[in-house]
C-alpha positions in Angstrom: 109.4 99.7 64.3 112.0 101.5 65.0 113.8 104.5 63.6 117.4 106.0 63.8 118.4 109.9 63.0 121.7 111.4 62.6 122.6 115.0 62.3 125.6 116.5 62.3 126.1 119.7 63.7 129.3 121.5 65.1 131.2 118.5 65.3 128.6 116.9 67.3 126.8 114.0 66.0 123.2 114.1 67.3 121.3 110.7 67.5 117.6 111.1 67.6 116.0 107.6 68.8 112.1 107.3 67.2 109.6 104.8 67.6 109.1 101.7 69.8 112.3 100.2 71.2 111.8 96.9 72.7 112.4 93.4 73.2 111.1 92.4 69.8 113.1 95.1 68.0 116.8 93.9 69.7 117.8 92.3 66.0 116.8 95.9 64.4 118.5 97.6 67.5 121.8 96.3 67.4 122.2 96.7 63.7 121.3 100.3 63.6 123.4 101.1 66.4 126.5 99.2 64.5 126.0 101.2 61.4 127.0 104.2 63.1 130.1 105.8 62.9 131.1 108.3 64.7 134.3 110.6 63.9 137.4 110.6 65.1 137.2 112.1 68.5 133.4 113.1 67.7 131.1 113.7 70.2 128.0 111.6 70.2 124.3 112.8 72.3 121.6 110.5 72.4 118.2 111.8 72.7 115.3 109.7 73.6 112.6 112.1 73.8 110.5 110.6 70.6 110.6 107.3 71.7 107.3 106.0 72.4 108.6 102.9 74.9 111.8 102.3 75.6 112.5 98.8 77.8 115.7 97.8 79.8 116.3 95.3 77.4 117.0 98.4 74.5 118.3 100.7 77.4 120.9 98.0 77.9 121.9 97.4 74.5 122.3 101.4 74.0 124.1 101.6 77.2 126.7 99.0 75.8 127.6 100.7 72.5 127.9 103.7 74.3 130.3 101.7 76.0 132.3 101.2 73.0 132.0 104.5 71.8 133.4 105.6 74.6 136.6 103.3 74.8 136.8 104.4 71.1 137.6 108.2 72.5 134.7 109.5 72.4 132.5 112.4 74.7 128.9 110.3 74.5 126.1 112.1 76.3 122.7 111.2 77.2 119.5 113.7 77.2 115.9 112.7 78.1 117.2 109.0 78.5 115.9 107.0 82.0 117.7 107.9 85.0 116.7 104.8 86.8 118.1 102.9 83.8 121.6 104.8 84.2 122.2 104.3 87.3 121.2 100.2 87.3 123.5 100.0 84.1 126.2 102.0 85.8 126.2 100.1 89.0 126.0 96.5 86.8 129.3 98.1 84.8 131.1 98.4 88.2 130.2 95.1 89.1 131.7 93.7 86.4 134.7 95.6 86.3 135.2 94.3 89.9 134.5 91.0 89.3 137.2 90.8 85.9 140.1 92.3 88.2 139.4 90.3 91.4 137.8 86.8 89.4 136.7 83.6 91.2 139.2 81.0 92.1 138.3 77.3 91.8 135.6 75.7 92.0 133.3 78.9 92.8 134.4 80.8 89.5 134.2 77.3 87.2 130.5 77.5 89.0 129.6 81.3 87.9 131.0 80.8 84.8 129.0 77.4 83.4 125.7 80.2 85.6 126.7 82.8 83.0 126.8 80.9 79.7 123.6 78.8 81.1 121.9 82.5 81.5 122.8 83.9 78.1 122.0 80.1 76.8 118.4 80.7 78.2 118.0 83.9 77.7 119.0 83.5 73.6 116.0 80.1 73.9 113.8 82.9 75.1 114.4 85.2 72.6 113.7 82.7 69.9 111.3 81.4 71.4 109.4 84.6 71.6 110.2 85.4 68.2 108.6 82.1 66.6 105.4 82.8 68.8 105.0 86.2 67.2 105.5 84.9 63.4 103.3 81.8 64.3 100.3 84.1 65.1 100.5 86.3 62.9 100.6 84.2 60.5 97.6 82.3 61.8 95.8 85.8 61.7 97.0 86.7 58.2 95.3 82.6 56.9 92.1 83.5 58.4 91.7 86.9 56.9 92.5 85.3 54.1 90.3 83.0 54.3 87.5 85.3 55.5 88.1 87.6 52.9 88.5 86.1 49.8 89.9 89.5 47.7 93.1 89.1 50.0 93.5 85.8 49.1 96.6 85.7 46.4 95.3 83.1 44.3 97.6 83.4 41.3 100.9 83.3 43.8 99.5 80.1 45.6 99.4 78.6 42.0 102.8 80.0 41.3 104.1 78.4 44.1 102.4 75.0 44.0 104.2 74.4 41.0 107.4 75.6 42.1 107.4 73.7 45.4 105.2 70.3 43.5 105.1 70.5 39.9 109.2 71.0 39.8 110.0 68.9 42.7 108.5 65.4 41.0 111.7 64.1 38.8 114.0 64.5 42.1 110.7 63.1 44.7 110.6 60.1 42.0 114.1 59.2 42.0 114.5 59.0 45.8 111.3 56.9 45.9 112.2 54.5 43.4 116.4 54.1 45.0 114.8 53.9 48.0 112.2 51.5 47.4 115.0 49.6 45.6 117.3 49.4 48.1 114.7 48.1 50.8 113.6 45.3 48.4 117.3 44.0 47.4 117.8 44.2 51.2 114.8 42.9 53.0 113.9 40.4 50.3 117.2 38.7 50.2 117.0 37.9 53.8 113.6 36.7 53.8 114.7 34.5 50.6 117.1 32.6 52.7 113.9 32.1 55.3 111.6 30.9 52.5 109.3 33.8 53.2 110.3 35.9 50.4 106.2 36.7 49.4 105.8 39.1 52.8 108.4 41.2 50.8 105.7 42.8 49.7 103.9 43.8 52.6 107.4 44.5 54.3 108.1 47.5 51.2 104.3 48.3 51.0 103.9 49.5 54.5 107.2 50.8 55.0 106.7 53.0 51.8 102.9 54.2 52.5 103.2 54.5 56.4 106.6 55.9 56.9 109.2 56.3 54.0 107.1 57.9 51.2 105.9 61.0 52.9 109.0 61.3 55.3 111.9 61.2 52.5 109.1 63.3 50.4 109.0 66.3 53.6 113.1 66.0 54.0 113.4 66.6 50.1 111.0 69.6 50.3 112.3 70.6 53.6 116.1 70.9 51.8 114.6 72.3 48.3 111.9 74.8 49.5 112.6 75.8 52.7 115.6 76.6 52.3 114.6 78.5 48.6 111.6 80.2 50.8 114.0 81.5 54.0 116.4 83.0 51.2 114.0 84.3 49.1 111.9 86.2 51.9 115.5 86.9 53.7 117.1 88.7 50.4 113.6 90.8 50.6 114.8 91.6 53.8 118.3 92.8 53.0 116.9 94.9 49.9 114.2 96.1 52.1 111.3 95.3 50.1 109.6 93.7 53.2 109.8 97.4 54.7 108.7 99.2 51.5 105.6 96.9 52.0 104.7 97.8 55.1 104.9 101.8 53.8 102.7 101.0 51.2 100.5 99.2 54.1 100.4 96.2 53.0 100.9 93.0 55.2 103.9 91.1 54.4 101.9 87.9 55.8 99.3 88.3 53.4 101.9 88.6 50.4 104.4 86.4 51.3 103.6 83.8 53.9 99.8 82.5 53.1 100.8 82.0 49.4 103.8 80.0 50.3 102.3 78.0 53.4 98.7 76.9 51.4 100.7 75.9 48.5 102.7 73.6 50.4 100.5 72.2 52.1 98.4 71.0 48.5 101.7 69.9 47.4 103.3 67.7 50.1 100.2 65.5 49.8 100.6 64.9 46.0 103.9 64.4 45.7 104.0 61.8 48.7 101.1 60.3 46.2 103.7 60.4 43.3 106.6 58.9 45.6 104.3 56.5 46.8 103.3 54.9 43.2 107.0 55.4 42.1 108.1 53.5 45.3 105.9 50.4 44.8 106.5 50.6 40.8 110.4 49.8 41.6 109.4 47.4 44.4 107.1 45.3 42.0 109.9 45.4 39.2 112.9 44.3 41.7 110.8 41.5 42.7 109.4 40.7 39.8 113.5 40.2 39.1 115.0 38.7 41.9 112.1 36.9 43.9 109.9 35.5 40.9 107.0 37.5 41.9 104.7 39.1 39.1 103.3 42.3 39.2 100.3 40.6 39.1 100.7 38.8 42.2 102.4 42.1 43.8 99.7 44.2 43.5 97.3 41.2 44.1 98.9 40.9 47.5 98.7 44.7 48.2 95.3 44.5 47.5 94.6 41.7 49.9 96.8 42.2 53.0 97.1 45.7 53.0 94.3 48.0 54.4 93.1 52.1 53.4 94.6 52.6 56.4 98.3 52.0 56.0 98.0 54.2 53.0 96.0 57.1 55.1 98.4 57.1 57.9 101.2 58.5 55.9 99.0 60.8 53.8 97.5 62.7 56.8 101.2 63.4 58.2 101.7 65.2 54.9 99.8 68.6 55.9 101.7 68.7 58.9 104.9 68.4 57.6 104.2 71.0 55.4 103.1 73.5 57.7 105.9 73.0 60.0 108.7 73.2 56.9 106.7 76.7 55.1 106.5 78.4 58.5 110.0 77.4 59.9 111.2 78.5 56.1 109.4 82.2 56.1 110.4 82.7 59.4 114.3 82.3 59.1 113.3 84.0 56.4 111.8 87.2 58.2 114.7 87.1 61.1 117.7 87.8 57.8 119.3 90.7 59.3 120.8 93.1 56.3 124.0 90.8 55.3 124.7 88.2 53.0 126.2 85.9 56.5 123.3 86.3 58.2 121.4 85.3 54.8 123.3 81.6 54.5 122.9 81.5 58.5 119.3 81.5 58.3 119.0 79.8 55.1 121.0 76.8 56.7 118.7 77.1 60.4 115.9 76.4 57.8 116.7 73.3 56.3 118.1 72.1 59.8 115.1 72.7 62.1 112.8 71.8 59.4 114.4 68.1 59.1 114.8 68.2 62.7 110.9 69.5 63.7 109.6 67.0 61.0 111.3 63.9 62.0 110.1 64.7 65.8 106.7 65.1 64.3 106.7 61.9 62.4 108.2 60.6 66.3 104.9 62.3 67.5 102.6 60.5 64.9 104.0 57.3 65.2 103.5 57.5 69.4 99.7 58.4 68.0 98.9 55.9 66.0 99.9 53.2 68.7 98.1 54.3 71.1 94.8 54.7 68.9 95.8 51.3 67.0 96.1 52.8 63.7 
């Protein structure tokens, strides 16, 4: 954590820099240097003296809005701040400077530009990168203790959620199944018609349904309806600092609001792919039963025969997965909501996106599996 404190005195604004100012804190650090705002012509001293680490990577970004301060007319001075850090900064500044009033001609500076953006590219991957690692295990630690201790376990908010992520999802899950399953029958089935072969309709909408399209149209829904409703709910915690007043009180945000979210999910994605499942074949057997002349007798009776346990367990065991990857991603846009409502619908949006985009790539995964092990 990090902490920021002003004092005026004398028409000197004193900035007193507390706690640990790293890597991990760069989000935190920018925006509390931002929300300072020095007076006209005010000078500005930074003391560091009650920081308990301070990296290059927090040097630099302090060095930088010094930077602005001071084409903003300010007198900024440092005290107790890293000399070696000053004089690195100061001789990068003058590198710069040189290199914006004598820039590359040609081909060289097309070639350090594309170097530059591919740095900051990379070094933005690594930051996220970093950042996702961090939430990953701590939430891994938080399930456990959970787990291990049962009087941490938040049992009447996994229940709260279950419903709000299941329970509420099942009209909207239902309908998708059934237009879905209705639009592969029309389609497929007419063409095997015309080949005479209109009976493997049914194994054609069975196994797409149970392997494939059930639980993956079931993970996008929940992807776009609670992921998204878990990174803005966490995120608007954030930006009323409730997640803060919890770590006052000492309580572990993980505990409260990522276990209950992610072990809810994970009992609901299962049952509603169940739901869409039945729905799907439901529709399937009535369009046929329309268009092709097949009963639901002989529709089911042909499900039963041709189609294996397995087809059906191939697209339930996907289901947890998905559901871990769409609760984490979710809490963890969540958790990186910065303080405004643009950075709220940013991270709200990144939610649903990688979440559609992680689950499709694991269904990609899954599929590659199941080959190879002839499932």
């Amino acid at each position: 954590m990090i902490q920021l404190e002003q004092k005026q005195q004398d028409g000197t604004l004193h900035l007193l820099l507390q706690g640990h100012w790293e890597l991990a804190q760069s989000v935190a650090i920018k925006a509390a240097l931002k929300a300072v705002q020095p007076a006209i012509a005010e000078t500005v001293v930074i003391d560091v003296h009650a920081v308990v680490h301070l990296d290059v990577t927090a040097a630099w970004l302090v060095y930088q809005q010094v930077q602005r301060w001071q084409q903003q007319g300010h007198d900024v001075r440092f005290e107790h701040f890293p000399t070696e850090y000053l004089g690195y900064f100061d001789a990068a500044a003058k590198e710069t400077e040189i290199s914006c009033a004598t820039p590359d001609k040609g081909r060289l500076g097309g070639v350090s530009l594309m170097i530059r953006r591919l740095g900051k590219q990379i070094f933005s991957l690594g930051h996220i990168l970093h950042s996702a690692t961090i939430f990953f295990g701590h939430s891994l630690v938080a399930l456990f203790s959970s787990l291990l201790s049962p009087h941490l376990f938040r049992i009447r908010s996994v229940f709260h959620h279950v419903f709000a992520t299941g329970i509420s999802a099942v009209p909207i899950v239902a309908l998708i199944a059934c237009l879905i399953s209705i639009v592969i029958t029309y389609q497929g089935g007419g063409q095997l018609r015309d080949l005479g072969a209109e009976l493997y309709t049914v194994d054609m909408v069975t196994i797409s349904v149970l392997r494939e399209l059930g639980v993956l149209l079931t993970a996008i829904m929940v992807a776009g309806r609670s992921g998204s409703a878990f990174a803005a709910e966490i995120g608007l915690m954030k930006t009323n600092q409730e997640v803060d007043a919890l770590q006052v009180m000492g309580k572990d945000p993980f505990l409260i609001l990522v276990v209950p979210r992610l072990v809810a999910l994970v009992v609901a994605l299962p049952l509603l792919t169940i739901v869409a499942d039945i729905v799907a074949l439901a529709a399937a057997a009535l369009i046929c039963s329309t268009i092709l002349d097949i009963s639901f007798i002989q529709f089911f009776t042909r499900i039963e025969t041709n189609i294996e346990f397995r087809t059906f367990a191939a697209g339930l065991i996907k289901a947890p997965f998905f559901a871990v990857v769409i609760a984490l991603i979710g809490c963890w846009q969540g958790m990186r909501v910065t303080g405004s409502s643009e950075s709220l619908g940013k991270h709200t949006t990144k939610a649903v996106v990688d979440s559609i985009f992680l689950v499709l790539v694991l269904d990609a995964l899954f599929s590659v599996l199941f080959y190879r092990l002839g499932f």
